[in-house]
C-alpha positions as CSV (number, residue, x, y, z in Angstrom):
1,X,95.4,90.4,107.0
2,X,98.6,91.5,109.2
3,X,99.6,93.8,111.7
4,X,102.5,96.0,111.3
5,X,103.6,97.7,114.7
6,X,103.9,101.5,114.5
7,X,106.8,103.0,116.7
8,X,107.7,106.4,117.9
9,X,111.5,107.1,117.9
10,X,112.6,108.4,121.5
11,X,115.9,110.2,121.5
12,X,117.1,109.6,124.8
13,X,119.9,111.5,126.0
14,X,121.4,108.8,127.4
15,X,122.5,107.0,124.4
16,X,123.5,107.6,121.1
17,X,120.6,105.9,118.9
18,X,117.2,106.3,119.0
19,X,114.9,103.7,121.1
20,X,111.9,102.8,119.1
21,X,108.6,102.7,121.2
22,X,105.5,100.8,119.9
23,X,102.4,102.7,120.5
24,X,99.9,101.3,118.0
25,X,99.6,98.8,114.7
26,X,98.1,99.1,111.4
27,X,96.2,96.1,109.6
28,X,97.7,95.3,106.4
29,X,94.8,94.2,103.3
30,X,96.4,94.1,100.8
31,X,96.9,89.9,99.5
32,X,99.4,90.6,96.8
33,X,102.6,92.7,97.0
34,X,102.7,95.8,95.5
35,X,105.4,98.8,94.7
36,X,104.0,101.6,97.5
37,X,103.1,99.0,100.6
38,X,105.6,100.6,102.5
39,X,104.9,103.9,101.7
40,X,101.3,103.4,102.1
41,X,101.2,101.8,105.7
42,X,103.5,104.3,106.8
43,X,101.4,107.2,105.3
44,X,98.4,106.1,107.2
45,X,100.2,105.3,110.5
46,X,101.5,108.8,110.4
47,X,98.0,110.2,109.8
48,X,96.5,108.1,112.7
49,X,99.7,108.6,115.0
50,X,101.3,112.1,114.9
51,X,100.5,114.7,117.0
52,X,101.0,117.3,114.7
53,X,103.3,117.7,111.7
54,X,106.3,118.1,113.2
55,X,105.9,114.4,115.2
56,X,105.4,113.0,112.0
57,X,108.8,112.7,111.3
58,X,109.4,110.4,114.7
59,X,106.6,107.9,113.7
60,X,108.1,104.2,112.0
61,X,106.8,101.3,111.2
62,X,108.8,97.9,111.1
63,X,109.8,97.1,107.6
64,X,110.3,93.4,108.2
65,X,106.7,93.5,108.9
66,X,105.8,94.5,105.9
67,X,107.9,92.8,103.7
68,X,106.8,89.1,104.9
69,X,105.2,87.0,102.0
70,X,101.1,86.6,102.9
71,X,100.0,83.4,103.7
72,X,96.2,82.8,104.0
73,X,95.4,81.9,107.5
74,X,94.3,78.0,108.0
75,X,90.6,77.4,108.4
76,X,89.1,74.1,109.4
77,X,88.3,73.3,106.2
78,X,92.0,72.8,105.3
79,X,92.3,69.9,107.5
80,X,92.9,66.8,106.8
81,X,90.3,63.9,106.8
């Protein structure tokens, strides 16, 4: 299980690129990589996130995040001895 940080996009009018603001996270289940994980997470932060349709468009998630290999955390009954 992994958290992905969920950003809103804030264009400032101070600078020229948007400054990404974390407001939330979504848990990541899925073990195994497949084709839509992006797409998926990103679907449901939108639906948990947006204000309305329109704000939709401003919500991101980080796609390093997402694209890390799982590794099973370590329990105690991994250790040695």
């Amino acid at each position: 299980m992994r958290a992905v940080t969920v950003y809103r996009l804030d264009y400032g009018s101070n600078t020229r690129y948007p400054t990404r603001r974390p407001i939330g996270s979504v848990l990541e289940l899925r073990k195994n990589p497949r084709v839509n994980n992006y797409n998926d997470l990103l679907r449901l932060a939108r639906s948990l996130f947006a204000l309305d349709r329109a704000d939709a468009v401003h919500i991101v998630i980080d796609v390093d995040q997402t694209r890390r290999v799982y590794l099973p955390e370590r329990t105690r009954d991994w250790a040695a001895g």
